[in-house]
C-alpha positions as CSV (number, residue, x, y, z in Angstrom):
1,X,-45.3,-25.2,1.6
2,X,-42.6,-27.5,0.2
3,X,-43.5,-31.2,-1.8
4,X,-42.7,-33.7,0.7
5,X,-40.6,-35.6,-2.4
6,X,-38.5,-31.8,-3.2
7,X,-36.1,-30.5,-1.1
8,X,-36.7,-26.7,-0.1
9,X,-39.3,-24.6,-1.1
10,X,-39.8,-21.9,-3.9
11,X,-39.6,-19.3,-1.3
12,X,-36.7,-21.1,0.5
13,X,-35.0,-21.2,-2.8
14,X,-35.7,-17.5,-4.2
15,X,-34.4,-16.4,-0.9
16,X,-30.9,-18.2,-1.2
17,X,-30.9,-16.5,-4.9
18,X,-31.3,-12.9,-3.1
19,X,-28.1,-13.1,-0.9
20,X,-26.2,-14.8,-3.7
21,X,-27.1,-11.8,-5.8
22,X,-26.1,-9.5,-3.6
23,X,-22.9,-11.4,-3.0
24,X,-22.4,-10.9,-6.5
25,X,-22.8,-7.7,-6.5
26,X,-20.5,-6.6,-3.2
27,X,-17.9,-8.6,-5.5
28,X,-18.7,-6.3,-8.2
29,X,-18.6,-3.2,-6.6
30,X,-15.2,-4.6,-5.2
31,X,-13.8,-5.7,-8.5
32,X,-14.6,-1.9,-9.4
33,X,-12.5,-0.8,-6.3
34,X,-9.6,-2.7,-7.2
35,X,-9.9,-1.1,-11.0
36,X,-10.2,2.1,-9.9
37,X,-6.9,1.6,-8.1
38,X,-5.3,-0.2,-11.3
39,X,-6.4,3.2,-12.9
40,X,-4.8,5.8,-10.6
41,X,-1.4,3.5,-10.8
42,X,-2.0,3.5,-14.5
43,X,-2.5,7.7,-14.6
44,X,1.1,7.3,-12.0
45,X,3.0,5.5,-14.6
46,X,2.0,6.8,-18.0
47,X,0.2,3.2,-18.8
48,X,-2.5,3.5,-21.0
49,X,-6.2,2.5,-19.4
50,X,-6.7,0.2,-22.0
51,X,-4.8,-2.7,-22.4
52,X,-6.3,-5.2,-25.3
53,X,-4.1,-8.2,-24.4
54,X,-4.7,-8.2,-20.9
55,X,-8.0,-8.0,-21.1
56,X,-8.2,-10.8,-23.5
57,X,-6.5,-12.7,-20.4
58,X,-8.7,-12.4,-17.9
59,X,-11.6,-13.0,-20.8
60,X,-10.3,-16.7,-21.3
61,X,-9.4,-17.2,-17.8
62,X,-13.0,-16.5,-16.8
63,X,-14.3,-18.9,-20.0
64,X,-12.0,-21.8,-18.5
65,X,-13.2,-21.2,-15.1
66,X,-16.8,-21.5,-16.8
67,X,-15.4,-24.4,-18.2
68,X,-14.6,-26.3,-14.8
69,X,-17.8,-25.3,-13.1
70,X,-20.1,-26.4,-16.0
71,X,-21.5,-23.1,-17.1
72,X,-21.7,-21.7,-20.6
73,X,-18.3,-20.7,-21.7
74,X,-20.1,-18.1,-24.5
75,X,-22.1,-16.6,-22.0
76,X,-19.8,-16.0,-19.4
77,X,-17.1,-14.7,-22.1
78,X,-19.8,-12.1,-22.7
79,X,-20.5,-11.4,-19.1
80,X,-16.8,-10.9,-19.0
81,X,-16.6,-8.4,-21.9
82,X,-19.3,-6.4,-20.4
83,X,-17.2,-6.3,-16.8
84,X,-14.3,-5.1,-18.8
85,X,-16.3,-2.0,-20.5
86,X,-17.7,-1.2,-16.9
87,X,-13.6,-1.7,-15.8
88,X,-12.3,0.8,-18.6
89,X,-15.0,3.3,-17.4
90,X,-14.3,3.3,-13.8
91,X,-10.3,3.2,-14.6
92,X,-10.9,6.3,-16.7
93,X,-12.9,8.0,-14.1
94,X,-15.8,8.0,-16.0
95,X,-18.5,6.0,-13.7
96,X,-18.5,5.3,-10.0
């Protein structure tokens, strides 16, 4: 039962949570996809899996994305560094 004066309910809103979490994580698992294929390309061409300066990149393009939305730039670096491990892992076949 919703407050006449809020708009949906608790419920309402834990449910709309739910599916955006697992939205985020189908993108997940298809960010993972498209590193795993960055990896085999890597092993194809002698590249190295890790690559400091790109991952920097995509680090501060994910901070000034935070940026425009209004979310904590700190946090989502962090998120970010923590997708990058998981990225290195997958890329050197060791997870998923």
């Amino acid at each position: 039962m919703s407050d006449p004066g809020v708009g949906r309910s608790l419920s309402e809103l834990r449910a709309a949570i739910e599916v955006v979490d697992a939205q985020l994580i189908d993108l997940v698992a298809r960010r993972m996809r498209l590193v795993r294929e960055v990896g085999q390309v890597k092993r194809a061409t002698g590249q190295p899996v890790t690559d400091p300066a790109r991952e920097a990149a995509v680090v501060a393009r994910a901070s000034a994305l935070a940026r425009d939305a209004g979310l904590p730039e700190d946090e989502v670096r962090a998120l970010y560094w923590r997708v990058m491990a998981m990225a290195r892992r997958v890329q050197s076949g060791d997870q998923g």
